[in-house]
Biotite code that builds the C-alpha atoms (Angstrom):
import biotite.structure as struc

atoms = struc.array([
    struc.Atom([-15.019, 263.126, -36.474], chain_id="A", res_id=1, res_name="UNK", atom_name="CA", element="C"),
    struc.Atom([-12.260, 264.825, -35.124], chain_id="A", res_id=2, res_name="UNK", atom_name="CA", element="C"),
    struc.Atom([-8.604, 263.402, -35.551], chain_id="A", res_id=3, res_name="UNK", atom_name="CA", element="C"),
    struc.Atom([-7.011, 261.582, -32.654], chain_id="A", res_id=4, res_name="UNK", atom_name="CA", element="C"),
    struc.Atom([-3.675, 263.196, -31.032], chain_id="A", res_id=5, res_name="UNK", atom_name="CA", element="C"),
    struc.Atom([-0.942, 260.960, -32.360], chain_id="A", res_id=6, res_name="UNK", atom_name="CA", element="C"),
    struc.Atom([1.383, 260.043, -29.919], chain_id="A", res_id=7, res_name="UNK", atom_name="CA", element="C"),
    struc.Atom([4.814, 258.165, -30.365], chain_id="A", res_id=8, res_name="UNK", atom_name="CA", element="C"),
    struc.Atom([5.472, 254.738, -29.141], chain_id="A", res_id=9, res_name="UNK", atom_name="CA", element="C"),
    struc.Atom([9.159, 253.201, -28.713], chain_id="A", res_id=10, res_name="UNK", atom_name="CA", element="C"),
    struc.Atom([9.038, 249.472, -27.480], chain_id="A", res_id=11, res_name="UNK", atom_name="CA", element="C"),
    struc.Atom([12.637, 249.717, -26.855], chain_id="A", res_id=12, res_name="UNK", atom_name="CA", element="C"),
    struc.Atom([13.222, 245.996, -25.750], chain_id="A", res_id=13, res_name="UNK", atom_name="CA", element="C"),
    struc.Atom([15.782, 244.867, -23.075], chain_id="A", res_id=14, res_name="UNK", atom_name="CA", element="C"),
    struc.Atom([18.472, 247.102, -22.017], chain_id="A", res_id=15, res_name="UNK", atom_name="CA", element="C"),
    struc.Atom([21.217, 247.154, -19.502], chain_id="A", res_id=16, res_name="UNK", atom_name="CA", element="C"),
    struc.Atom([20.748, 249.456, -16.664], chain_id="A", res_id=17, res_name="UNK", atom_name="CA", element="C"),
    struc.Atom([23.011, 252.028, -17.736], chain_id="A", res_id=18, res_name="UNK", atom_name="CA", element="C"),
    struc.Atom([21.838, 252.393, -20.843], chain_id="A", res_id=19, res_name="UNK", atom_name="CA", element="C"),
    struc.Atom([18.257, 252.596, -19.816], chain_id="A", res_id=20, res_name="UNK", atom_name="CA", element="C"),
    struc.Atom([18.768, 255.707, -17.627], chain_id="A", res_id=21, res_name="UNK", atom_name="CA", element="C"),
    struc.Atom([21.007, 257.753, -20.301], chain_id="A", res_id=22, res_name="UNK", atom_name="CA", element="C"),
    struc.Atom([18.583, 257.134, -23.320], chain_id="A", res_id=23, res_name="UNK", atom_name="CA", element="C"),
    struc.Atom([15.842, 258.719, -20.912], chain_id="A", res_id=24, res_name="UNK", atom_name="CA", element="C"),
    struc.Atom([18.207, 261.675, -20.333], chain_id="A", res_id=25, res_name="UNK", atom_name="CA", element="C"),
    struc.Atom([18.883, 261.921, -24.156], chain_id="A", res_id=26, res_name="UNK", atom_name="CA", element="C"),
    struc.Atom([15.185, 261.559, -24.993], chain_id="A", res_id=27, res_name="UNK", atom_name="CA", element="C"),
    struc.Atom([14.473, 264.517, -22.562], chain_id="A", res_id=28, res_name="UNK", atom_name="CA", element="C"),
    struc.Atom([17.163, 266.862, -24.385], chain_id="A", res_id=29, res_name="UNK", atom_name="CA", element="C"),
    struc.Atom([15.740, 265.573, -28.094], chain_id="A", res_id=30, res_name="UNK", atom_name="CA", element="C"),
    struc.Atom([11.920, 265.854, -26.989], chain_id="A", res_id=31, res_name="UNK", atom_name="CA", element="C"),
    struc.Atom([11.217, 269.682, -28.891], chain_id="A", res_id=32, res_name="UNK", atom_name="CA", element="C"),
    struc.Atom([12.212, 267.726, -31.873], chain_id="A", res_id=33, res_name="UNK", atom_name="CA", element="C"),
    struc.Atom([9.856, 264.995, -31.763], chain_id="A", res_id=34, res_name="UNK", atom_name="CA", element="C"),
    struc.Atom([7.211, 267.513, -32.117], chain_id="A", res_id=35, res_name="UNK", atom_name="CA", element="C"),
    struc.Atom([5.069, 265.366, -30.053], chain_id="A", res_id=36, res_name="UNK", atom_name="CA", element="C"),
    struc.Atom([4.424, 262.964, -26.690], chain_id="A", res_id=37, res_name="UNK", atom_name="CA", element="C"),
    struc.Atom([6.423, 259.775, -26.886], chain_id="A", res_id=38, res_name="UNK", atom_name="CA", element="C"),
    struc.Atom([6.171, 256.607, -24.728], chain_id="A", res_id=39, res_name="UNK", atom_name="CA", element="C"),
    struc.Atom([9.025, 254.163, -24.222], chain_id="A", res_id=40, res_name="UNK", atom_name="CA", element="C"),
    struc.Atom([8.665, 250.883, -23.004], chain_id="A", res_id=41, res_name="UNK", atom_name="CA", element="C"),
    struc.Atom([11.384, 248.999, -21.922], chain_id="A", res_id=42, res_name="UNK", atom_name="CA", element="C"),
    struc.Atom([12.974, 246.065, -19.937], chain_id="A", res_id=43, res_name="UNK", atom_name="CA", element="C"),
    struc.Atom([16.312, 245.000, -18.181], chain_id="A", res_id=44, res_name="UNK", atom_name="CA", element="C"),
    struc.Atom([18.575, 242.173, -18.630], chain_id="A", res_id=45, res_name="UNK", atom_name="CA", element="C"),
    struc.Atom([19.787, 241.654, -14.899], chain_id="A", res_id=46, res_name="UNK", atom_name="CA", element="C"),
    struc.Atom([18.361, 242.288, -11.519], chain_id="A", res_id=47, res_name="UNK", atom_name="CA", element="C"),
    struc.Atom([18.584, 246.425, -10.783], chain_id="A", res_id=48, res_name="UNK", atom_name="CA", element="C"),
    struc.Atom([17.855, 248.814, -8.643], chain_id="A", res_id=49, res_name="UNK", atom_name="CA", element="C"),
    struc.Atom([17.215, 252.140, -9.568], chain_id="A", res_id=50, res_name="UNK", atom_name="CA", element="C"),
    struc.Atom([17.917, 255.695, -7.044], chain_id="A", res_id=51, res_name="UNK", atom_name="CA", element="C"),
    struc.Atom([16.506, 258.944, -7.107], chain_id="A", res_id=52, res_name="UNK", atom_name="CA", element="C"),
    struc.Atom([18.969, 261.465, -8.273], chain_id="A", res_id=53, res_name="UNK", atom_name="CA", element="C"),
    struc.Atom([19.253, 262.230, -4.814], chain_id="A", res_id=54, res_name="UNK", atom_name="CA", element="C"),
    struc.Atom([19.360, 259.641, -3.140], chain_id="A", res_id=55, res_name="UNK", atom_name="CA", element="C"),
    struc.Atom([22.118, 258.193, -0.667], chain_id="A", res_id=56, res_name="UNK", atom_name="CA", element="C"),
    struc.Atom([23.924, 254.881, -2.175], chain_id="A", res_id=57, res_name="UNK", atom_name="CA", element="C"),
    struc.Atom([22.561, 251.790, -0.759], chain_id="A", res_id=58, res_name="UNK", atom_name="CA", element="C"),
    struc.Atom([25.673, 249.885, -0.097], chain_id="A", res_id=59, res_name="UNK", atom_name="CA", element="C"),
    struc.Atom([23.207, 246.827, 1.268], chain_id="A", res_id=60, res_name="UNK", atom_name="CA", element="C"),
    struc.Atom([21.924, 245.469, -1.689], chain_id="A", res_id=61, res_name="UNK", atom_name="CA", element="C"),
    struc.Atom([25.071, 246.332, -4.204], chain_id="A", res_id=62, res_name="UNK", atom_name="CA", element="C"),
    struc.Atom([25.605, 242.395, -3.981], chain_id="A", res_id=63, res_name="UNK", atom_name="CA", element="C"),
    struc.Atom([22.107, 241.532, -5.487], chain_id="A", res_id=64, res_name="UNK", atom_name="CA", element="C"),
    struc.Atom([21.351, 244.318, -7.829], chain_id="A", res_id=65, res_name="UNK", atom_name="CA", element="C"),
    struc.Atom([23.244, 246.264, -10.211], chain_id="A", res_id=66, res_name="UNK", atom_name="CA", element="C"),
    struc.Atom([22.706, 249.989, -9.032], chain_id="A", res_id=67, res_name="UNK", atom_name="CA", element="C"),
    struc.Atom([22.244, 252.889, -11.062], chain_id="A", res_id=68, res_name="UNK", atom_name="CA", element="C"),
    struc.Atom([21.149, 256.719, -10.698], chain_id="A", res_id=69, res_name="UNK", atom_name="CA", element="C"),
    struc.Atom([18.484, 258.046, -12.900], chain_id="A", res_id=70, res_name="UNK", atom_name="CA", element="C"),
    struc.Atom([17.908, 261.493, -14.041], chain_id="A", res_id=71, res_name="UNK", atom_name="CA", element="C"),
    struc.Atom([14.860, 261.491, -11.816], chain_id="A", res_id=72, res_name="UNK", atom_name="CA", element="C"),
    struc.Atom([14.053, 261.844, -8.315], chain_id="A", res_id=73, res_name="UNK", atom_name="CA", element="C"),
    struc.Atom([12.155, 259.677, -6.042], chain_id="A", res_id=74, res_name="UNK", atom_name="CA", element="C"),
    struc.Atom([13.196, 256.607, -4.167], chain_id="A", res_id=75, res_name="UNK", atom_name="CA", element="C"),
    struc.Atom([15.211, 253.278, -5.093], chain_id="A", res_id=76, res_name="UNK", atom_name="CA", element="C"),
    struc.Atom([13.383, 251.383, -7.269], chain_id="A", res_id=77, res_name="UNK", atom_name="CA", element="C"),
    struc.Atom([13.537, 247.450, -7.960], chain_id="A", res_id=78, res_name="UNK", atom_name="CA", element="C"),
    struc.Atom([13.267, 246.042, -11.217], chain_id="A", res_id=79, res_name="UNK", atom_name="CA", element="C"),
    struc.Atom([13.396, 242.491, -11.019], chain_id="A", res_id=80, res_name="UNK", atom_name="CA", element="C"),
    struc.Atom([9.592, 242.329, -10.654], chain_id="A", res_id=81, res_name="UNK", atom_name="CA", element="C"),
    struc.Atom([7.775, 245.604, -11.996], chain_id="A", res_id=82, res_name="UNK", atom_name="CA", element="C"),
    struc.Atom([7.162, 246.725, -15.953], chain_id="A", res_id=83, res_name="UNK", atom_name="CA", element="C"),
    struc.Atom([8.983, 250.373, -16.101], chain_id="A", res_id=84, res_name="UNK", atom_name="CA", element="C"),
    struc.Atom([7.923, 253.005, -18.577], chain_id="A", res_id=85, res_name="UNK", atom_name="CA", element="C"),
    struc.Atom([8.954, 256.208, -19.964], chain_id="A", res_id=86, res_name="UNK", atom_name="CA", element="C"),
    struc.Atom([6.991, 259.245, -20.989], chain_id="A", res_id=87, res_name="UNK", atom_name="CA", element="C"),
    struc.Atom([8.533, 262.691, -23.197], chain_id="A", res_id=88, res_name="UNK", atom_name="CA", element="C"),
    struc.Atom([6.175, 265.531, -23.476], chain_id="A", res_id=89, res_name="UNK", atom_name="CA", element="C"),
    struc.Atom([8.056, 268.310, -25.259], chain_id="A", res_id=90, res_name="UNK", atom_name="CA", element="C"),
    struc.Atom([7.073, 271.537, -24.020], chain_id="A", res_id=91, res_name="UNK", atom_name="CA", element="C"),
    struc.Atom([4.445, 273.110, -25.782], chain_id="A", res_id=92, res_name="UNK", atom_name="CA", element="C"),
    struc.Atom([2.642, 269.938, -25.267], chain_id="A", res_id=93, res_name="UNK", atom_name="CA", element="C"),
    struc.Atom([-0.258, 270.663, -22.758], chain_id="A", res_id=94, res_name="UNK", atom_name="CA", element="C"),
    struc.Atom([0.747, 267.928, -20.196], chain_id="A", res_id=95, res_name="UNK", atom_name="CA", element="C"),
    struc.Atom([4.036, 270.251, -19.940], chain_id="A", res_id=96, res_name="UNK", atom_name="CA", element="C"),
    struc.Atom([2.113, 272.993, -19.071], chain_id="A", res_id=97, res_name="UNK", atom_name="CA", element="C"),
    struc.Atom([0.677, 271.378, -16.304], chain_id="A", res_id=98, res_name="UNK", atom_name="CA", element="C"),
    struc.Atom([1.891, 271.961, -12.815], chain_id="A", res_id=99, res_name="UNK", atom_name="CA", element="C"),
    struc.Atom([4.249, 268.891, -11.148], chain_id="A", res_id=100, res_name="UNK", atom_name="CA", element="C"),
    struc.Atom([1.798, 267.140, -9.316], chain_id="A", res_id=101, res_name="UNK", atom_name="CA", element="C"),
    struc.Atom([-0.731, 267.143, -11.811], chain_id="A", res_id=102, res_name="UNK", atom_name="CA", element="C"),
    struc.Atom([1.319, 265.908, -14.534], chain_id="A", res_id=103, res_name="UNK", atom_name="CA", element="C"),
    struc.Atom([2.119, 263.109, -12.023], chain_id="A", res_id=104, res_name="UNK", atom_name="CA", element="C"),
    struc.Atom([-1.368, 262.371, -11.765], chain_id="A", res_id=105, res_name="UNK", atom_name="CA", element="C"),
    struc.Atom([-2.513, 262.293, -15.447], chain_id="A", res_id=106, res_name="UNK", atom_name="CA", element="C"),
    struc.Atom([-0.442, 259.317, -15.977], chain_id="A", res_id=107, res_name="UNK", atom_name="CA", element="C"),
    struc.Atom([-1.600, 256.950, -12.690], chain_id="A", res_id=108, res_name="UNK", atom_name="CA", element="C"),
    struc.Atom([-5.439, 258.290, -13.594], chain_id="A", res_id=109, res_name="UNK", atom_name="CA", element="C"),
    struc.Atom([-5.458, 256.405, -16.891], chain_id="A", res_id=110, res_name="UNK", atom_name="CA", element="C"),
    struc.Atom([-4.292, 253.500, -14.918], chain_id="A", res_id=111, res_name="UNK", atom_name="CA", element="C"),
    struc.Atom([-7.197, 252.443, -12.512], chain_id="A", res_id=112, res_name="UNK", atom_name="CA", element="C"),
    struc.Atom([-9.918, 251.307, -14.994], chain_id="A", res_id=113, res_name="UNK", atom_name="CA", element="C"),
    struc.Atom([-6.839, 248.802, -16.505], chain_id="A", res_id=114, res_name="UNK", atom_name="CA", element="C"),
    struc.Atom([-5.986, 247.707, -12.760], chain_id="A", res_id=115, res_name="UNK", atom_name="CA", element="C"),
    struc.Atom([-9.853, 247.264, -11.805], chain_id="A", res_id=116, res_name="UNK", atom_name="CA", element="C"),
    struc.Atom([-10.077, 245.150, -14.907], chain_id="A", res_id=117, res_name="UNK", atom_name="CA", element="C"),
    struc.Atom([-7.231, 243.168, -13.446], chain_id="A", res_id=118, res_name="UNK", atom_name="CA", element="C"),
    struc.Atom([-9.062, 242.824, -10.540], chain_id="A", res_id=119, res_name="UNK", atom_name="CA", element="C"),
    struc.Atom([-6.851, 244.978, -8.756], chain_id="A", res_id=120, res_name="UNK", atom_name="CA", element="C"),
    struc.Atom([-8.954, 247.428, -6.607], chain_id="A", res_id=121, res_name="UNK", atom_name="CA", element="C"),
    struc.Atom([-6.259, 250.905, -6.430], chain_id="A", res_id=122, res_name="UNK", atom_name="CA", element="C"),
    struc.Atom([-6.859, 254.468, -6.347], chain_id="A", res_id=123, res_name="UNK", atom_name="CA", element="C"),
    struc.Atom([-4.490, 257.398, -6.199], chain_id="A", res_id=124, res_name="UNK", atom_name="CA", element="C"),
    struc.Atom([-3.123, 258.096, -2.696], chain_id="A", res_id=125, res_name="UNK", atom_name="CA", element="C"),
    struc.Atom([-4.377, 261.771, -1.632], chain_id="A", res_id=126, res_name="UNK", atom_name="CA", element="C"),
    struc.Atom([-1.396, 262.609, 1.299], chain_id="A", res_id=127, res_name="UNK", atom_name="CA", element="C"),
    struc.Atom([2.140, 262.521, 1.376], chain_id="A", res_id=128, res_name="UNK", atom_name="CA", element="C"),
    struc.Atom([3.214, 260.067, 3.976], chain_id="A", res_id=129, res_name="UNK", atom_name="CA", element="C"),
    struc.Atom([4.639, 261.682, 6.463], chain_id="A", res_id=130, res_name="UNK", atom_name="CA", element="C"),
    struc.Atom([8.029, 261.346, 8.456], chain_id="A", res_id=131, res_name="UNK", atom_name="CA", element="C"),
    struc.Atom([9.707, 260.046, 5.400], chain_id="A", res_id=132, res_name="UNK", atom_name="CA", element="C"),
    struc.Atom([13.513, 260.376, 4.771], chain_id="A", res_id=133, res_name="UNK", atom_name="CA", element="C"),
    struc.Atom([13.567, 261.252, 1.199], chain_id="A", res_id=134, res_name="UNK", atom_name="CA", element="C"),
    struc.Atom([17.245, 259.859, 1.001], chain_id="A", res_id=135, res_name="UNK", atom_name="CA", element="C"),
    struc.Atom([16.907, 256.701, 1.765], chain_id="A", res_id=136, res_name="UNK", atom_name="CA", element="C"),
    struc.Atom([13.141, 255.632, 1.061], chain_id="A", res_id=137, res_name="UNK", atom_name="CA", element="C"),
    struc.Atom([12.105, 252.889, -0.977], chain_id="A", res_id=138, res_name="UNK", atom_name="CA", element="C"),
    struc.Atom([9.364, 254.163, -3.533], chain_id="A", res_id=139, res_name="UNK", atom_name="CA", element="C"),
    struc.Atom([7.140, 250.593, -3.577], chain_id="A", res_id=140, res_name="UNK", atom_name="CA", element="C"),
    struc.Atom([7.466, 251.139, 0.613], chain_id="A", res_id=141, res_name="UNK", atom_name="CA", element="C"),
    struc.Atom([6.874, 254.771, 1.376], chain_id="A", res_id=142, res_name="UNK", atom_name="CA", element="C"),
    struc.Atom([3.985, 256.058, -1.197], chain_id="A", res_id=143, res_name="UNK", atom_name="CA", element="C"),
    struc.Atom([3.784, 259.179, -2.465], chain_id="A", res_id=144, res_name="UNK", atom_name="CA", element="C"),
    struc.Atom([1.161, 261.400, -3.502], chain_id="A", res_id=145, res_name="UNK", atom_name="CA", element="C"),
    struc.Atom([-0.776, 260.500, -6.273], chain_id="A", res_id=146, res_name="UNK", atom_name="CA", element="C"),
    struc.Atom([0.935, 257.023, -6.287], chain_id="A", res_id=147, res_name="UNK", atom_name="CA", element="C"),
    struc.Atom([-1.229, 254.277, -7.179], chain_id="A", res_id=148, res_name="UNK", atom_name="CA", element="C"),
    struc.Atom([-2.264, 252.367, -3.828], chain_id="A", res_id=149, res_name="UNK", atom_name="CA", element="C"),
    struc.Atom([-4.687, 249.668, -2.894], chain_id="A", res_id=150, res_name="UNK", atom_name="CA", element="C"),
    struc.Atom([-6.836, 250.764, -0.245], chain_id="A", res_id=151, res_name="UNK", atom_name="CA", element="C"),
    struc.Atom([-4.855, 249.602, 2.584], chain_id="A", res_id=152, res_name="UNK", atom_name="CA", element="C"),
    struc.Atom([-1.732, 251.186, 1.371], chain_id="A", res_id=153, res_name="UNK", atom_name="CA", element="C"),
    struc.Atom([0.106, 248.792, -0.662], chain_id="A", res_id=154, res_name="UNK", atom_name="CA", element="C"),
    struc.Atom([1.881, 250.443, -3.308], chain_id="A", res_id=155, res_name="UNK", atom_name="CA", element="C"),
    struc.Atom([1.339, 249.724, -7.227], chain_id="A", res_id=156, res_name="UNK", atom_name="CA", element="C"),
    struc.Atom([2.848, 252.077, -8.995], chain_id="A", res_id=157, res_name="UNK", atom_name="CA", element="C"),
    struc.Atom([5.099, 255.144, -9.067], chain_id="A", res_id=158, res_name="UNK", atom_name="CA", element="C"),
    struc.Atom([6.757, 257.737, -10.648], chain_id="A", res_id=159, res_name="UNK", atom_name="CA", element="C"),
    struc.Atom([9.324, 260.523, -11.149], chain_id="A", res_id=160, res_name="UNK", atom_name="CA", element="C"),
    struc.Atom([9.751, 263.512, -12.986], chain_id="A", res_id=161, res_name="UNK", atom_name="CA", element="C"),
    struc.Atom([12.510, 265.639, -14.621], chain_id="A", res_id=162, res_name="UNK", atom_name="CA", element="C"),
    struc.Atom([11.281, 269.205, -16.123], chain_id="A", res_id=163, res_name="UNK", atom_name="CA", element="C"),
    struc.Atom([13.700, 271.081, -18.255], chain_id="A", res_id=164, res_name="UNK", atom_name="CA", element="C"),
    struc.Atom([13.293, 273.688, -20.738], chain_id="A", res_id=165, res_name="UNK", atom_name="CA", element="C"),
    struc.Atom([13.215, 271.082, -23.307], chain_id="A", res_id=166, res_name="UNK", atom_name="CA", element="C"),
    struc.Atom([9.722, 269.413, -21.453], chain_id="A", res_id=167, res_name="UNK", atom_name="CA", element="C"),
    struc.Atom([8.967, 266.903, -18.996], chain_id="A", res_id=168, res_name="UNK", atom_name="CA", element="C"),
    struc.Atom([10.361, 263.443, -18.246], chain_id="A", res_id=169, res_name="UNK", atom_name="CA", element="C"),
    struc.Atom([8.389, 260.991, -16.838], chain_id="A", res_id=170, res_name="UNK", atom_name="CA", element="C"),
    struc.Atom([9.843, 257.567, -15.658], chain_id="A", res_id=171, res_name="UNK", atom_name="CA", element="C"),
    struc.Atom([6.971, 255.027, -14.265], chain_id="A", res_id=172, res_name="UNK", atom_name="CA", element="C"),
    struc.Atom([7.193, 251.638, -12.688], chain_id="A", res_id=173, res_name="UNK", atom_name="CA", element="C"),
    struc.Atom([4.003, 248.990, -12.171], chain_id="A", res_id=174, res_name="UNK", atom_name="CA", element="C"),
    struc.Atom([4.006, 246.283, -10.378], chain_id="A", res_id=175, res_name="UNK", atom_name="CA", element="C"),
    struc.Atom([4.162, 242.539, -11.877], chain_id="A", res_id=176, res_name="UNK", atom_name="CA", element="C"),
    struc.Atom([1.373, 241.556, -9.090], chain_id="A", res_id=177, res_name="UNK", atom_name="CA", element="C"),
    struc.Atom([-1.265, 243.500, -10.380], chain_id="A", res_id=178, res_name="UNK", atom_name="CA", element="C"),
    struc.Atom([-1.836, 240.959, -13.402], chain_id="A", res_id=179, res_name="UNK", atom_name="CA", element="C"),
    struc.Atom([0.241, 237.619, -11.756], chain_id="A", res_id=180, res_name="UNK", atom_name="CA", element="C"),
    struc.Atom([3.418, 238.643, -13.652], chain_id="A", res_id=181, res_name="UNK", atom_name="CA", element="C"),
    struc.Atom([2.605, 238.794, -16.994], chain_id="A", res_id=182, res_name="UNK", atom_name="CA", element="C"),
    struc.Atom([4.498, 241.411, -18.214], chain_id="A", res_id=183, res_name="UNK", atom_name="CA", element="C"),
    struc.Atom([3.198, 241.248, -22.018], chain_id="A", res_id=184, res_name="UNK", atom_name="CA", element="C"),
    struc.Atom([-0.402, 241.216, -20.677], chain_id="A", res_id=185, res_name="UNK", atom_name="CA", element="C"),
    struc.Atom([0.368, 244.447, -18.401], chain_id="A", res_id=186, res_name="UNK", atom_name="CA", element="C"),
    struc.Atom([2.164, 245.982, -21.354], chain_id="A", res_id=187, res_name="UNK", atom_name="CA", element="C"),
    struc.Atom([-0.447, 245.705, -24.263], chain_id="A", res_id=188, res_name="UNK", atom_name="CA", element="C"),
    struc.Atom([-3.239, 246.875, -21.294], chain_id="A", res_id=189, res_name="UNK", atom_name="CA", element="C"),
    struc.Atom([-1.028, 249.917, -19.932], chain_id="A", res_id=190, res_name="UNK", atom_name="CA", element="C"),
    struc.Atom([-0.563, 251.343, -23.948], chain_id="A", res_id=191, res_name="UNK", atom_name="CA", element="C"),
    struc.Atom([-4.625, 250.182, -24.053], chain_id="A", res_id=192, res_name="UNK", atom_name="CA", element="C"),
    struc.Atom([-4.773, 252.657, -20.660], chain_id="A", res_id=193, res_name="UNK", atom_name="CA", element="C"),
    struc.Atom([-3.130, 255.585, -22.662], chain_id="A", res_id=194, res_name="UNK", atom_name="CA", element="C"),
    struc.Atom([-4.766, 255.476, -25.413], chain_id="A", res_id=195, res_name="UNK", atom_name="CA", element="C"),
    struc.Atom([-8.184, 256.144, -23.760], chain_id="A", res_id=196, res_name="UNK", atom_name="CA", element="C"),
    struc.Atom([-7.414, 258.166, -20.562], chain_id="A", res_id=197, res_name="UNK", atom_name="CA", element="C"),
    struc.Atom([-5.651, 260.678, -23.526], chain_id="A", res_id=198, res_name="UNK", atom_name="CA", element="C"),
    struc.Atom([-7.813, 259.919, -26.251], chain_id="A", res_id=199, res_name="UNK", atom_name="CA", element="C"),
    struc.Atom([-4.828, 259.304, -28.826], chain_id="A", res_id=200, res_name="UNK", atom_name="CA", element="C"),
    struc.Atom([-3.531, 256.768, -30.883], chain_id="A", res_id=201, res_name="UNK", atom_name="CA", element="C"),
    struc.Atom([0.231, 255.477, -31.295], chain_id="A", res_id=202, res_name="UNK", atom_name="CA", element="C"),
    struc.Atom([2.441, 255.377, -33.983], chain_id="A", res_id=203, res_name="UNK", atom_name="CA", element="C"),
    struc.Atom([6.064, 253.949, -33.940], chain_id="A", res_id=204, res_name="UNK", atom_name="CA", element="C"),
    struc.Atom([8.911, 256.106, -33.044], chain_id="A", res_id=205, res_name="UNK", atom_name="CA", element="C"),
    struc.Atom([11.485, 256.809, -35.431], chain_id="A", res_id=206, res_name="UNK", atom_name="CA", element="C"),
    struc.Atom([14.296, 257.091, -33.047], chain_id="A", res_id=207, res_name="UNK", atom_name="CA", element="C"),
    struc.Atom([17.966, 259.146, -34.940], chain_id="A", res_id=208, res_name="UNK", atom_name="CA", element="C"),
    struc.Atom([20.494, 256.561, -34.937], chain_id="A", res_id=209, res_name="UNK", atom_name="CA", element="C"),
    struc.Atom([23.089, 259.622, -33.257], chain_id="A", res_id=210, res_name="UNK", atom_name="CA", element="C"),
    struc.Atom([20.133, 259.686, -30.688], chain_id="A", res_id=211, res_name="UNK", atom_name="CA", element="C"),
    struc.Atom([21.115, 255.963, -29.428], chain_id="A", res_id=212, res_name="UNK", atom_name="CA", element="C"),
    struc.Atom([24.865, 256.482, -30.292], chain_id="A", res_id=213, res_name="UNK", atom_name="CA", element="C"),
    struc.Atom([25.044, 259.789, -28.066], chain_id="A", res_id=214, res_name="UNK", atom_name="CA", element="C"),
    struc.Atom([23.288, 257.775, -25.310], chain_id="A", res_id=215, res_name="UNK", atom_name="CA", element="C"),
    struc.Atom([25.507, 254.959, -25.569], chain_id="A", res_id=216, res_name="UNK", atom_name="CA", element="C"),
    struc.Atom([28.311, 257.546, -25.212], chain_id="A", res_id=217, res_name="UNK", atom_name="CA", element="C"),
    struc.Atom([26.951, 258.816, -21.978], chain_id="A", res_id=218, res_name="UNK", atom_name="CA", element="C"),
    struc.Atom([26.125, 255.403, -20.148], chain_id="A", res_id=219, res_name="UNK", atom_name="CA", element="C"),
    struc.Atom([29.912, 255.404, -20.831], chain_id="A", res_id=220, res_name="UNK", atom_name="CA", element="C"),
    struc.Atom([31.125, 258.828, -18.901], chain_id="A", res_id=221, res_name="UNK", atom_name="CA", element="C"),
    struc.Atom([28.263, 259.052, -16.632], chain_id="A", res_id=222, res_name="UNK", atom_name="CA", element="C"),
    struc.Atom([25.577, 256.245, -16.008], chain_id="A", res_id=223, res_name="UNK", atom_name="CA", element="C"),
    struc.Atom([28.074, 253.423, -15.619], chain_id="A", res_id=224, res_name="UNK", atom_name="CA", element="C"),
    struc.Atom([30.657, 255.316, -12.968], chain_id="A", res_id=225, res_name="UNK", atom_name="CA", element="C"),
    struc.Atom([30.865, 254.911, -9.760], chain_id="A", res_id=226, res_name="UNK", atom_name="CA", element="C"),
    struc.Atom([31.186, 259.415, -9.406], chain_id="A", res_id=227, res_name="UNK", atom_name="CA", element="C"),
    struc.Atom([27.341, 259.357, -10.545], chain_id="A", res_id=228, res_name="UNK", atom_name="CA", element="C"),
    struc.Atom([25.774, 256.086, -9.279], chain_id="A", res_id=229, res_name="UNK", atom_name="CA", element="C"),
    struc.Atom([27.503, 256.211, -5.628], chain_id="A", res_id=230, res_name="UNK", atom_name="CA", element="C"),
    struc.Atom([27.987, 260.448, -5.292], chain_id="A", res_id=231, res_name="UNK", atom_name="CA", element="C"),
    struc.Atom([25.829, 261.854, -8.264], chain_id="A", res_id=232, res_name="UNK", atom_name="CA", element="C"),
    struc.Atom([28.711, 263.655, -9.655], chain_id="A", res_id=233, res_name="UNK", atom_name="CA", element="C"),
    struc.Atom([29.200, 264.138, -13.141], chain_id="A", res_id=234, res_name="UNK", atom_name="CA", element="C"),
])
């Protein structure tokens, strides 16, 4: 019997927003030394909102959430009431080597069977939605391609991407609704999803304690100003 890919798994526990954003940004630059594909799965200890790297500021809902800027694009992002993930594929890897969109779609494949067994009917939308202004869209409002939709449109889950020589990084977001909130019941079935859509098996991360110090340094100068969450300047 052949060996299973082993893949590396980092339940990272709760986070604030800041920090959440700069470890993915670290994780990307340390990914050709992990030597292999590693998930994160983590949480948030206050109401957020997440923006595309592009993305214009919104000023409206700066008294609810705490806002940050990821590394990624795609649309603000609410995380008061989803389960957010993080995938690292260094780049020999051969999900690196696929193109953007079907990287994208790899991941929200492997989700379906997990959501049908939730009784969730979805499927993976097949056209961009058109007339959408990309900086100021809401990603759980305005689908995107290969986002994971019920069949009248409602949105599930998303994702965005970052590709750098150093590989791919892939942040994700599923809704609470598709299993009545539970998030440890959507998190054991999502790395349950992985682990058969790929055909690997996880083992835990060991994560360099300079990895978490250097990303603690740069929630500091970047993810916690105001330059890079209201202007993306750093």
């Amino acid at each position: 019997m052949t060996a299973k890919e082993q893949w590396l798994l980092w339940d990272d526990g709760v986070h604030d927003p800041f920090f959440n954003m700069s470890v993915d940004e670290v994780l990307l630059e340390y990914a050709p030394r992990f030597g292999s594909v590693l998930v994160r799965v983590y949480r948030w200890d206050r109401p957020s909102l997440s923006i595309g790297s592009s993305q214009l500021y919104p000023e409206r809902y700066a008294a609810q959430y705490t806002i940050v800027r990821r590394p990624t694009g795609g649309g603000n992002v609410f995380h008061d009431c989803d389960l957010t993930y993080t995938v690292i594929a260094p780049p020999d890897h051969p999900i690196a080597e696929l193109n953007r969109m079907e990287s994208y779609k790899v991941f929200h494949e492997a989700m379906l069977p997990m959501l049908d067994s939730f009784g969730t009917h979805a499927e993976l939308k097949q056209a961009e939605t058109p007339h959408v202004d990309r900086a100021t869209m809401q990603c759980f409002v305005s689908p995107s391609r290969f986002d994971v939709v019920a069949p009248e449109g409602e949105k599930y889950a998303g994702a965005a991407q970052r590709r750098t020589r150093n590989g791919i990084l892939h942040q994700g977001s599923i809704r609470l609704s598709v299993c009545d909130g539970d998030w440890e019941k959507l998190h054991t079935a999502l790395l349950a999803a992985l682990r058969t859509y790929f055909r690997i098996e996880f083992r835990p991360a060991e994560i360099p304690p300079e990895l978490v110090v250097q990303a603690e340094e740069l929630a500091r100068v970047k993810y916690c100003t105001e330059e890079w969450n209201r202007a993306a300047r750093h």
